[in-house]
PQR file with spaces between the fields and no chain letter, atoms N, CA, C, O and H, PARSE charges and radii, in Angstrom:
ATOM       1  N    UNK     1       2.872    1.257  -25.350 -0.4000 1.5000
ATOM       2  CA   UNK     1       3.015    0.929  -23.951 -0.0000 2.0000
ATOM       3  C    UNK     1       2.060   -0.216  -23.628  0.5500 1.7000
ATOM       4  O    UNK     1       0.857    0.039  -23.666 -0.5500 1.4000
ATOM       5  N    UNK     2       2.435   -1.369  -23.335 -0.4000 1.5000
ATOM       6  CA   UNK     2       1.639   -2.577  -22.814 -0.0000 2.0000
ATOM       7  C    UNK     2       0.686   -1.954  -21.102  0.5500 1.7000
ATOM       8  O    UNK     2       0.763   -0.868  -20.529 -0.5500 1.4000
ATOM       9  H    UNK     2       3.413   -1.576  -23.304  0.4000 1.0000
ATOM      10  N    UNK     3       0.054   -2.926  -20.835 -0.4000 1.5000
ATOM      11  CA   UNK     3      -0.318   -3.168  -20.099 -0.0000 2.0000
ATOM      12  C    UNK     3       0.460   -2.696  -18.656  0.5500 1.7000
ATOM      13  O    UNK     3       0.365   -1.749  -17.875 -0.5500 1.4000
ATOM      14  H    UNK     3      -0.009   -3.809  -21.301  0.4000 1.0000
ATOM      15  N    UNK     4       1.258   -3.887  -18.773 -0.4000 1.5000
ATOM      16  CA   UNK     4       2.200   -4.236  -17.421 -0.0000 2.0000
ATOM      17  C    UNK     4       2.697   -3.302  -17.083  0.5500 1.7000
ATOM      18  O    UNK     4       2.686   -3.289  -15.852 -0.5500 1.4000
ATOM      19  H    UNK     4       1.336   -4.656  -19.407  0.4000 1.0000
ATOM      20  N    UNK     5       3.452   -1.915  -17.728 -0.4000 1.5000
ATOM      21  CA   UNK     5       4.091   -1.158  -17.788 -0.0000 2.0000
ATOM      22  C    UNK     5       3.044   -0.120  -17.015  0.5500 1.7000
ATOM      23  O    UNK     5       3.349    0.473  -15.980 -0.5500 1.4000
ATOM      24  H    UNK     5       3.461   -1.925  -18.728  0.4000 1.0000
ATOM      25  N    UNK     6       2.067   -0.027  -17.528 -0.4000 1.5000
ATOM      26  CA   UNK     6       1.006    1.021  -16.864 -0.0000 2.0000
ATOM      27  C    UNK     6       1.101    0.640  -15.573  0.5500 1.7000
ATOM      28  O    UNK     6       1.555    1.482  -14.799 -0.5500 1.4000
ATOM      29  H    UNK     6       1.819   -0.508  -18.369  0.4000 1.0000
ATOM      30  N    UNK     7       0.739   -0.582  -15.073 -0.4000 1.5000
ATOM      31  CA   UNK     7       0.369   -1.385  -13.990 -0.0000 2.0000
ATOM      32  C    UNK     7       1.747   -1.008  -12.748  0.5500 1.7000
ATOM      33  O    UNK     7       1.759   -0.992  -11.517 -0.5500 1.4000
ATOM      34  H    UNK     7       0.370   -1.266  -15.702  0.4000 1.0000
ATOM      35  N    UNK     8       2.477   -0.823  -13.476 -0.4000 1.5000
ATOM      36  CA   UNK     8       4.066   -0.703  -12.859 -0.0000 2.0000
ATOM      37  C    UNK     8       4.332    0.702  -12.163  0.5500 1.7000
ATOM      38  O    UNK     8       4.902    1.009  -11.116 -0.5500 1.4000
ATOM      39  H    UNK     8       2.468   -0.836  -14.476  0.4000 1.0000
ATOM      40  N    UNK     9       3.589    1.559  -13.324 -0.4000 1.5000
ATOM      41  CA   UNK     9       3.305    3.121  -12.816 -0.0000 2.0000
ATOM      42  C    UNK     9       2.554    3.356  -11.406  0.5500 1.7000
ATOM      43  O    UNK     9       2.797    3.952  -10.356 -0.5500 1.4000
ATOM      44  H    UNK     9       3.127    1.310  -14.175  0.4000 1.0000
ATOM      45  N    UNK    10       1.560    2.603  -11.918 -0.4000 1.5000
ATOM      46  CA   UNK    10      -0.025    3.199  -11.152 -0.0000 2.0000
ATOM      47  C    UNK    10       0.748    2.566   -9.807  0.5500 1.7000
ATOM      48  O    UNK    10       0.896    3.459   -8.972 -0.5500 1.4000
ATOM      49  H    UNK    10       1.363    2.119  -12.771  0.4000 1.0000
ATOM      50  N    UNK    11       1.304    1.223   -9.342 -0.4000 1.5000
ATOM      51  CA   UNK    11       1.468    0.667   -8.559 -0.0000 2.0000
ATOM      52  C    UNK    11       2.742    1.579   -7.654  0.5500 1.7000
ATOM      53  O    UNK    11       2.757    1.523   -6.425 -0.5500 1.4000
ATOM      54  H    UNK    11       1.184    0.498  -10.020  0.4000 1.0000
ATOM      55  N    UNK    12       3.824    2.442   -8.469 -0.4000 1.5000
ATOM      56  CA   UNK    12       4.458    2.562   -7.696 -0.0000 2.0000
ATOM      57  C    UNK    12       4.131    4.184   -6.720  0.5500 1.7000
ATOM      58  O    UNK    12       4.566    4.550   -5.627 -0.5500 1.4000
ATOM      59  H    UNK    12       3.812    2.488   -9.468  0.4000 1.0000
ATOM      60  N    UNK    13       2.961    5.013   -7.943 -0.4000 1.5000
ATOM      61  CA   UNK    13       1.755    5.608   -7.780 -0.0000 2.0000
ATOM      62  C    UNK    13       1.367    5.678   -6.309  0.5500 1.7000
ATOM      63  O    UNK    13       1.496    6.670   -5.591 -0.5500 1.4000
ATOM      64  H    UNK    13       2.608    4.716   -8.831  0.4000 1.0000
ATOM      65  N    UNK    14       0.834    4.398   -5.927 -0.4000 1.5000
ATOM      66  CA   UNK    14       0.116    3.874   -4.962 -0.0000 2.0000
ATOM      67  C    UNK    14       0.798    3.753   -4.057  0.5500 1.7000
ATOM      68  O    UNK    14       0.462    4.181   -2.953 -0.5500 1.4000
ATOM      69  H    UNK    14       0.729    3.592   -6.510  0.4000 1.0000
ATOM      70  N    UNK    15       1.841    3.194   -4.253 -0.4000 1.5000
ATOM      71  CA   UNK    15       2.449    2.921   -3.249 -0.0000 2.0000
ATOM      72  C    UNK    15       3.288    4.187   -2.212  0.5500 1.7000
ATOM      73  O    UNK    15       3.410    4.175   -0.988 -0.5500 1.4000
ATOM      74  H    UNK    15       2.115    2.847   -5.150  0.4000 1.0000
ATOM      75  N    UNK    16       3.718    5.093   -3.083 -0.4000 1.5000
ATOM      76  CA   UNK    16       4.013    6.527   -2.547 -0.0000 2.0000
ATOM      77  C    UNK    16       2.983    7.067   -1.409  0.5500 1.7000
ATOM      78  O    UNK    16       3.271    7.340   -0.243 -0.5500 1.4000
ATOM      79  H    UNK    16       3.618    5.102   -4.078  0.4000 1.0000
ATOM      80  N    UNK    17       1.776    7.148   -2.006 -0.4000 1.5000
ATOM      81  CA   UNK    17       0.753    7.841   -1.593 -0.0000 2.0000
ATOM      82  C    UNK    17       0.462    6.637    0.095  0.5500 1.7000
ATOM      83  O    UNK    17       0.345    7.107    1.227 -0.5500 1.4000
ATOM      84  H    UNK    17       1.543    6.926   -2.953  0.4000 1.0000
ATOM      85  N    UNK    18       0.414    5.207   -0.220 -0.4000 1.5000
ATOM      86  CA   UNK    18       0.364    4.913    1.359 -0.0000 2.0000
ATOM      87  C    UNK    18       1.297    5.137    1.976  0.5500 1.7000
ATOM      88  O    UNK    18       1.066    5.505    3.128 -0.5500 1.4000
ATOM      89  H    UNK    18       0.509    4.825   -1.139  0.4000 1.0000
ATOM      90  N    UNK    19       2.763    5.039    1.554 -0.4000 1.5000
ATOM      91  CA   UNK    19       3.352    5.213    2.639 -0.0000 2.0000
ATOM      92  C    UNK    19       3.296    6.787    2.828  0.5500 1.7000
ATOM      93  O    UNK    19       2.920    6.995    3.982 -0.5500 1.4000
ATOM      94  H    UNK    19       2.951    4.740    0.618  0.4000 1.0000
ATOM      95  N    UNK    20       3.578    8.294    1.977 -0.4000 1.5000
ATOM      96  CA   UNK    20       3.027    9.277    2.673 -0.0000 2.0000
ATOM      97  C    UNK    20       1.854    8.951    3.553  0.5500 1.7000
ATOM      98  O    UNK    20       2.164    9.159    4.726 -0.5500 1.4000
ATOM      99  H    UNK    20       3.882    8.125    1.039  0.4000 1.0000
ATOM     100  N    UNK    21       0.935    8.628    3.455 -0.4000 1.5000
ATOM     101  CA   UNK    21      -0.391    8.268    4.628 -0.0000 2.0000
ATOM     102  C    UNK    21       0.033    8.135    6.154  0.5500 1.7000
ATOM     103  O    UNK    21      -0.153    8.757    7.199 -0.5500 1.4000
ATOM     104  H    UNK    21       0.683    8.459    2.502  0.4000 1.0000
ATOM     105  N    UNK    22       0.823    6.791    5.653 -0.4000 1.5000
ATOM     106  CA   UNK    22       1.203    5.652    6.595 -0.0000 2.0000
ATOM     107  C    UNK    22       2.211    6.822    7.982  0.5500 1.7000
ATOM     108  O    UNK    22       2.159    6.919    9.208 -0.5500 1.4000
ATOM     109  H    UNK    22       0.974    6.285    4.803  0.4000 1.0000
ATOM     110  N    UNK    23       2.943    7.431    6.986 -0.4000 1.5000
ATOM     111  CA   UNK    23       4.003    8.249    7.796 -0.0000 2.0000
ATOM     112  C    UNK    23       3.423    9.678    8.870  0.5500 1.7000
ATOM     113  O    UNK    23       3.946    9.999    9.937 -0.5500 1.4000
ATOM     114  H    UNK    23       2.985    7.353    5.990  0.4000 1.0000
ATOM     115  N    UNK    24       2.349   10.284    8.278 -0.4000 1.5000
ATOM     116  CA   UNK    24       1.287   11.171    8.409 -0.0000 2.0000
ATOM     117  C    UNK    24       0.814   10.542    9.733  0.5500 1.7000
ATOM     118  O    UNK    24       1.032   11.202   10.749 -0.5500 1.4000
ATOM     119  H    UNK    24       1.925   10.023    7.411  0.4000 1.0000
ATOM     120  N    UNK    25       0.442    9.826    9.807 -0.4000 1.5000
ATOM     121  CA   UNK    25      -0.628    8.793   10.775 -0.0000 2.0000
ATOM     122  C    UNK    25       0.195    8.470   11.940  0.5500 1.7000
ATOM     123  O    UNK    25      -0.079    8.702   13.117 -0.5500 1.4000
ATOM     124  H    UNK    25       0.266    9.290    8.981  0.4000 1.0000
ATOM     125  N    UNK    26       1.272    7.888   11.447 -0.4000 1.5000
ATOM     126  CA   UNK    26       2.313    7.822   12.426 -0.0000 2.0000
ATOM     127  C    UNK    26       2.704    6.636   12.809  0.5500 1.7000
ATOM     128  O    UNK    26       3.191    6.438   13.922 -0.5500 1.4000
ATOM     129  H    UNK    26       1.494    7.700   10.490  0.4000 1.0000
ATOM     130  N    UNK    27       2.516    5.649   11.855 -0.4000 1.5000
ATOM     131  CA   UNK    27       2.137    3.915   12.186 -0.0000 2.0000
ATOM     132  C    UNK    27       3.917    3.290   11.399  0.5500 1.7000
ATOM     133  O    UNK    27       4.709    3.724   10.563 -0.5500 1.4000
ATOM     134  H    UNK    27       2.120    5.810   10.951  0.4000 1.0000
ATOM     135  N    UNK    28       3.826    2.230   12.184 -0.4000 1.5000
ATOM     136  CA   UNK    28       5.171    1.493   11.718 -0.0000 2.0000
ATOM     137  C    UNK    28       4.469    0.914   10.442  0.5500 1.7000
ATOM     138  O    UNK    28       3.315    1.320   10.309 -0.5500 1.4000
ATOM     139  H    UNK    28       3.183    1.878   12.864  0.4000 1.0000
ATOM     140  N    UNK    29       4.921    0.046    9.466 -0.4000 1.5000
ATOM     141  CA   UNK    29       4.388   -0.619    8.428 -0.0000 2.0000
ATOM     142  C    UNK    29       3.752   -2.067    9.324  0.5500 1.7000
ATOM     143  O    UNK    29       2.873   -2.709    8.751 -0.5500 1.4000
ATOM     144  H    UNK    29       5.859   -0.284    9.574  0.4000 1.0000
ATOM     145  N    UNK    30       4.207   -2.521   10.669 -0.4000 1.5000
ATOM     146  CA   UNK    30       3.963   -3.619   11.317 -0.0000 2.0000
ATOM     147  C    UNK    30       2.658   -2.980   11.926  0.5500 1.7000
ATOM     148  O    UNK    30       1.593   -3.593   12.011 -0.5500 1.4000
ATOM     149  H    UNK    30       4.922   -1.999   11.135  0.4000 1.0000
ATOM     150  N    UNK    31       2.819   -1.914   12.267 -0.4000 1.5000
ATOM     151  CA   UNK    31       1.531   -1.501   13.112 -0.0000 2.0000
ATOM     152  C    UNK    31       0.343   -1.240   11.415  0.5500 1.7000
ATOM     153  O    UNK    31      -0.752   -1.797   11.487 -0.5500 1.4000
ATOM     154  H    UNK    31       3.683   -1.416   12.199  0.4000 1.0000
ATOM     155  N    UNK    32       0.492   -0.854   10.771 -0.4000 1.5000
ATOM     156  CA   UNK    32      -0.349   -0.821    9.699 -0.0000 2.0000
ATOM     157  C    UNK    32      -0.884   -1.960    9.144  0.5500 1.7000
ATOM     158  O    UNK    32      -2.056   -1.981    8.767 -0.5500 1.4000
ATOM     159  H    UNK    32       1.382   -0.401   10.712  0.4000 1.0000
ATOM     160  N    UNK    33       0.047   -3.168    9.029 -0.4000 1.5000
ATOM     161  CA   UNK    33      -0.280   -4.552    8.879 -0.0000 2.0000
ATOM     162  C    UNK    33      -1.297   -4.559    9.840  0.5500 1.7000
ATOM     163  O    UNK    33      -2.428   -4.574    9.355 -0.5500 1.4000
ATOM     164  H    UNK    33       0.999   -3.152    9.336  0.4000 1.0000
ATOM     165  N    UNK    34      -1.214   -4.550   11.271 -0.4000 1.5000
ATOM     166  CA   UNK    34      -1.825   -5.728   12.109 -0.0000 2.0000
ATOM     167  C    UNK    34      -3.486   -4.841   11.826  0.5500 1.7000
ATOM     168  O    UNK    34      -4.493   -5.507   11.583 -0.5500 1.4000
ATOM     169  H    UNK    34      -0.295   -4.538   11.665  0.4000 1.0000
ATOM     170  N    UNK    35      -3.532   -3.168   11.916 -0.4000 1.5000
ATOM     171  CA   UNK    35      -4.376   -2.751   11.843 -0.0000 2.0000
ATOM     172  C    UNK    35      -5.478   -3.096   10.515  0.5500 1.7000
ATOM     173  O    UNK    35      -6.682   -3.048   10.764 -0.5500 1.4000
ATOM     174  H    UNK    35      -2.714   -2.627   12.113  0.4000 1.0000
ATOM     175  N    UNK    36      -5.128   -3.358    9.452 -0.4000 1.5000
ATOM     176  CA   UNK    36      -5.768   -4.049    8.501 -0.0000 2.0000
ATOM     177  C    UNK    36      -5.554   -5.040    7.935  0.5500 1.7000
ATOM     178  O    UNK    36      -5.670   -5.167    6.716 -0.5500 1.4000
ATOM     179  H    UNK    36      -4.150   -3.398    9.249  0.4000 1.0000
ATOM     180  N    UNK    37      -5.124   -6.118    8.891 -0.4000 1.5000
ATOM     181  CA   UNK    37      -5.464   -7.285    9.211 -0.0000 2.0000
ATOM     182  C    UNK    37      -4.221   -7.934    7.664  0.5500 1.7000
ATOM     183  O    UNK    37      -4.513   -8.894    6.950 -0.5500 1.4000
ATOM     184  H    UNK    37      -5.029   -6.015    9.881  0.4000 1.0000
ATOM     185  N    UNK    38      -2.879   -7.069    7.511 -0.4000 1.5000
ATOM     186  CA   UNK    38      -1.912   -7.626    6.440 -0.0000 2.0000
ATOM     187  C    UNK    38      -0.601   -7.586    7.070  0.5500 1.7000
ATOM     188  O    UNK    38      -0.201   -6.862    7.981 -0.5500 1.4000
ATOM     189  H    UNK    38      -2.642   -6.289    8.090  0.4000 1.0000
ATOM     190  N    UNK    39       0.082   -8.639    6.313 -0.4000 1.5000
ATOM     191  CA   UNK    39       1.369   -8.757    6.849 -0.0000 2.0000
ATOM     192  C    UNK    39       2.207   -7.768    6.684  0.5500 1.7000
ATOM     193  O    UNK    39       2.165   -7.291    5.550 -0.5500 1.4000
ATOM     194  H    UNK    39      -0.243   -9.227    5.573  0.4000 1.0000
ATOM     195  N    UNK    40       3.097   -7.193    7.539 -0.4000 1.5000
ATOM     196  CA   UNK    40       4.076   -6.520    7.442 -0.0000 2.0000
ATOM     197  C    UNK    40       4.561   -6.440    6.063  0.5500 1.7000
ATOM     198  O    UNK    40       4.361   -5.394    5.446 -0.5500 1.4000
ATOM     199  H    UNK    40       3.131   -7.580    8.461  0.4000 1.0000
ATOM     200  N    UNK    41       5.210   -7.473    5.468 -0.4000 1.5000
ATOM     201  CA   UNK    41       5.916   -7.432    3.950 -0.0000 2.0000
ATOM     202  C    UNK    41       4.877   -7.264    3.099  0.5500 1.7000
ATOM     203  O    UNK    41       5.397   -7.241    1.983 -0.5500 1.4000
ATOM     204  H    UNK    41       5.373   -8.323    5.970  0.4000 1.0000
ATOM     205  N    UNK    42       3.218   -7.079    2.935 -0.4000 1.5000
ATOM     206  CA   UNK    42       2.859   -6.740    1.821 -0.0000 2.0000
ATOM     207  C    UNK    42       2.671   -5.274    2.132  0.5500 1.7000
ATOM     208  O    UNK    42       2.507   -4.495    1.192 -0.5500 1.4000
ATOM     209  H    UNK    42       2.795   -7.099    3.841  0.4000 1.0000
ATOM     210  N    UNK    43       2.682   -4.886    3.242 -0.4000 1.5000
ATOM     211  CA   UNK    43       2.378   -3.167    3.091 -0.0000 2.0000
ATOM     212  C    UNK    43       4.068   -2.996    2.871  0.5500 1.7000
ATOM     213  O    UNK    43       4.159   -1.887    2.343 -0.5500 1.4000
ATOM     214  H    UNK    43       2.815   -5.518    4.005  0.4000 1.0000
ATOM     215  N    UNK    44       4.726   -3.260    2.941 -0.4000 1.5000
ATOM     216  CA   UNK    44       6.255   -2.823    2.619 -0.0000 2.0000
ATOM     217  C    UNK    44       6.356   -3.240    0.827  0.5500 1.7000
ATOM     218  O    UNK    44       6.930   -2.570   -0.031 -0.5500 1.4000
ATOM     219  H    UNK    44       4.652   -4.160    3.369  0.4000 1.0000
ATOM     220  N    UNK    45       5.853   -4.115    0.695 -0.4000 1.5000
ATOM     221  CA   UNK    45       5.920   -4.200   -0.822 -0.0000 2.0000
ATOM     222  C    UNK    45       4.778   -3.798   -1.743  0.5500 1.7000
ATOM     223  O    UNK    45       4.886   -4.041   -2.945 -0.5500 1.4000
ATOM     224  H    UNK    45       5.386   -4.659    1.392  0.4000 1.0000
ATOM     225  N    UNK    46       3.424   -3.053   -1.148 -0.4000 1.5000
ATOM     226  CA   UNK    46       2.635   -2.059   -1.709 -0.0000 2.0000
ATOM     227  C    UNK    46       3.103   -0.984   -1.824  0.5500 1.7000
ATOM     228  O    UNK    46       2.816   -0.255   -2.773 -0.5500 1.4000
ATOM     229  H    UNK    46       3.336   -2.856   -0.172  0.4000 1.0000
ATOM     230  N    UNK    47       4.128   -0.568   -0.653 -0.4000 1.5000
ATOM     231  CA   UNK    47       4.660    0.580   -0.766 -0.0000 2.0000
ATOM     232  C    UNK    47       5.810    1.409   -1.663  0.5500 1.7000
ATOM     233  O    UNK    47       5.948    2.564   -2.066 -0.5500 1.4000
ATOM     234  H    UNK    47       4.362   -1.161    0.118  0.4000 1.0000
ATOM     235  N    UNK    48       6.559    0.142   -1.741 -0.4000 1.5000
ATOM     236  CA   UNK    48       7.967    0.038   -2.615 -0.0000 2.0000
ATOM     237  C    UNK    48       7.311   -0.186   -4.219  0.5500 1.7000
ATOM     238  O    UNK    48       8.053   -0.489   -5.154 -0.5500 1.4000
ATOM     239  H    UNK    48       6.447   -0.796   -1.414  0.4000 1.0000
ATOM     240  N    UNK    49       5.941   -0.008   -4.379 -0.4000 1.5000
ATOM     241  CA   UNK    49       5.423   -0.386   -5.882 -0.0000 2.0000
ATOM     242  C    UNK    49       5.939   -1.522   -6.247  0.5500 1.7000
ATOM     243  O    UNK    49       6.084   -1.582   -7.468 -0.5500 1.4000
ATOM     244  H    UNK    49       5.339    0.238   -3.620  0.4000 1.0000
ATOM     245  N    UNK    50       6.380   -2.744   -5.497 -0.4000 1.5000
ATOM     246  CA   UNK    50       6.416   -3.977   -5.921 -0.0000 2.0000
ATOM     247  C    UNK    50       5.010   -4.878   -5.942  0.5500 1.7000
ATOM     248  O    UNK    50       5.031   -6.018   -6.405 -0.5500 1.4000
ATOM     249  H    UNK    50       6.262   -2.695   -4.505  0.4000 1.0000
ATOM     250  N    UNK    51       4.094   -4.436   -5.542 -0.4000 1.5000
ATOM     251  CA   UNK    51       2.918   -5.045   -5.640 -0.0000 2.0000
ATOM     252  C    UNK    51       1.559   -3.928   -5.765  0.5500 1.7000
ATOM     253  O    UNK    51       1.298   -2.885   -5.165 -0.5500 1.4000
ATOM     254  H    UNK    51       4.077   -3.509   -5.165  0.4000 1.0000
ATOM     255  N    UNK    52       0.813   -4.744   -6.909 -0.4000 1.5000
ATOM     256  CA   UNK    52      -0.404   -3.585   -7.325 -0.0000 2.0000
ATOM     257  C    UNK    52      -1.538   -4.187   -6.179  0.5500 1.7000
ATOM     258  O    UNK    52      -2.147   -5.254   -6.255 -0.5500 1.4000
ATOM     259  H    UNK    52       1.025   -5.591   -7.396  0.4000 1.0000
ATOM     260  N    UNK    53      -1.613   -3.247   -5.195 -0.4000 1.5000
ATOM     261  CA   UNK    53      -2.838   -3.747   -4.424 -0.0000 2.0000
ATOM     262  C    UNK    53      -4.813   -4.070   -5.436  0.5500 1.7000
ATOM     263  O    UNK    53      -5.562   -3.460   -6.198 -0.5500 1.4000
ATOM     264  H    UNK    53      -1.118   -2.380   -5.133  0.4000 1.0000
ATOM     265  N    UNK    54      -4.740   -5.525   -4.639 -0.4000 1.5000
ATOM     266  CA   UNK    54      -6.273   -5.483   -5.089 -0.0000 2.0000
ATOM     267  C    UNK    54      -7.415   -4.536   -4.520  0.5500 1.7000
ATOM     268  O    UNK    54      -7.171   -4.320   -3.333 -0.5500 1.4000
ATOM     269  H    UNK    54      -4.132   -6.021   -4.020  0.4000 1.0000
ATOM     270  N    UNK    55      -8.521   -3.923   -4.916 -0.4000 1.5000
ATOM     271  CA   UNK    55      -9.571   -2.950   -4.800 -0.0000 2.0000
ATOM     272  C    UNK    55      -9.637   -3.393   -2.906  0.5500 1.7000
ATOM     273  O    UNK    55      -8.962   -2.686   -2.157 -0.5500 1.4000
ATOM     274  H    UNK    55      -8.720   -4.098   -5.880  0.4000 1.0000
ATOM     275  N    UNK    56     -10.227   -4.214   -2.476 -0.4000 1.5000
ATOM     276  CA   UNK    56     -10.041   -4.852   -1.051 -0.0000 2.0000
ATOM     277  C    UNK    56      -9.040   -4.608   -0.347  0.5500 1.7000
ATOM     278  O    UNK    56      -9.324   -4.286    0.807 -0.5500 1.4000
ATOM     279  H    UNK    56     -10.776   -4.788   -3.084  0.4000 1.0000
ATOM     280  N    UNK    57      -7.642   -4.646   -0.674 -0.4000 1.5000
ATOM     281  CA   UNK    57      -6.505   -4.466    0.007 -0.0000 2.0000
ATOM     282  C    UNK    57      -6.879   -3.072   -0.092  0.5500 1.7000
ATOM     283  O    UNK    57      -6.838   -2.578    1.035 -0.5500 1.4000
ATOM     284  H    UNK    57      -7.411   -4.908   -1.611  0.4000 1.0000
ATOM     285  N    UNK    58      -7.174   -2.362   -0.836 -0.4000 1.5000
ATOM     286  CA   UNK    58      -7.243   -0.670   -0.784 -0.0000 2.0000
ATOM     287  C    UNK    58      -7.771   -0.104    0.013  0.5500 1.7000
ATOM     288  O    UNK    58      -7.359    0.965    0.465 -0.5500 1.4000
ATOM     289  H    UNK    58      -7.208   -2.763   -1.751  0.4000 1.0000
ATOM     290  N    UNK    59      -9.212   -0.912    0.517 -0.4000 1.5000
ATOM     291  CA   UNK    59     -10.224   -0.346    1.411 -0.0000 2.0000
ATOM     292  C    UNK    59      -9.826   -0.760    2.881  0.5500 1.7000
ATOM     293  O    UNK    59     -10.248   -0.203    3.894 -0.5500 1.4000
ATOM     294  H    UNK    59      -9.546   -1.780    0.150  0.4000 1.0000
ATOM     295  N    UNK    60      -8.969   -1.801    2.841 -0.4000 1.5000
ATOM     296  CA   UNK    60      -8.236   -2.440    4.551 -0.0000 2.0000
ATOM     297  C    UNK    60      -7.238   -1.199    4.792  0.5500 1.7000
ATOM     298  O    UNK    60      -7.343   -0.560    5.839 -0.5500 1.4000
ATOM     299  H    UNK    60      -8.626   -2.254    2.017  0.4000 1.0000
ATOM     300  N    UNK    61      -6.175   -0.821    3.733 -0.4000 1.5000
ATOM     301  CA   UNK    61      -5.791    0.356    3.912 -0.0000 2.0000
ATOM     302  C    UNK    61      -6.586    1.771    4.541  0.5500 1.7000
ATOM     303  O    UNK    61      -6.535    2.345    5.629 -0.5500 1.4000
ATOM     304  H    UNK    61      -6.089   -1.340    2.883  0.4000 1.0000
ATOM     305  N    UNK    62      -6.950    1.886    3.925 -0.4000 1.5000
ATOM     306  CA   UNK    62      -7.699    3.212    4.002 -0.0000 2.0000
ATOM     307  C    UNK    62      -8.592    3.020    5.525  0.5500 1.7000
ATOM     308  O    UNK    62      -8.728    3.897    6.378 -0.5500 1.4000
ATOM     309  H    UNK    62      -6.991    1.420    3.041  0.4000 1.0000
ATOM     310  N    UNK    63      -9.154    1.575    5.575 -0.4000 1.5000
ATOM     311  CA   UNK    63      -9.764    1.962    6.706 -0.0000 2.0000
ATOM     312  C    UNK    63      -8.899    1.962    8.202  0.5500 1.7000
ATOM     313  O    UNK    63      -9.164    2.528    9.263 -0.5500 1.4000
ATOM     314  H    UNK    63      -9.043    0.863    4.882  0.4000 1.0000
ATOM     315  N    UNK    64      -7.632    0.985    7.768 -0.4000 1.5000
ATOM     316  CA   UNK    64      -6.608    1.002    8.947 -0.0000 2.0000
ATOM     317  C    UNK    64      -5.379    2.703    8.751  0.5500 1.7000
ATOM     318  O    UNK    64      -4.373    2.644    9.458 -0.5500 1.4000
ATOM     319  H    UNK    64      -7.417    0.525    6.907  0.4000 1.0000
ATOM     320  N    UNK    65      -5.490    3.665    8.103 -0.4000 1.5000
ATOM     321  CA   UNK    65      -5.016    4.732    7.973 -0.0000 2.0000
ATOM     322  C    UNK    65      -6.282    5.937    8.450  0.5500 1.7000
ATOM     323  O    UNK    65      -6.196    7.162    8.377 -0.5500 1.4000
ATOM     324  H    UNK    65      -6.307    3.713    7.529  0.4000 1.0000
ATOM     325  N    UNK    66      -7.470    5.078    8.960 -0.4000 1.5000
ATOM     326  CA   UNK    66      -8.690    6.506    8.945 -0.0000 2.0000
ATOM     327  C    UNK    66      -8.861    7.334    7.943  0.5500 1.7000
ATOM     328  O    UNK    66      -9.688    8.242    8.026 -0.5500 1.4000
ATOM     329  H    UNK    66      -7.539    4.083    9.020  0.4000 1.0000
């Protein structure tokens, strides 16, 4: 198993777990953007495991989810 393939896991991993959050909380993905300061389409494509968030994007999350 390469690399990328892991990366593909963990990401889509991640991405489950914000949007459960996201849905919990009660926030649109637009209202989650503006709250940590990201565009609409990357929390929609963190979420969909099309993108592996960087350590930073993690903590804008977390702090715009409480």
């Amino acid at each position: 198993m390469d690399g990328r393939l892991r990366n593909e896991e963990v990401a889509k991993r991640i991405g489950h777990n914000v949007f459960l959050a996201r849905r919990r909380a009660g926030y649109a993905q637009e209202e989650l953007g503006k709250r940590c300061s990201l565009h609409r389409t990357e929390v929609g494509m963190i979420e969909s495991g099309a993108r592996l968030p960087r350590s930073d994007t993690l903590m804008k999350l977390a702090g715009g989810l409480e």
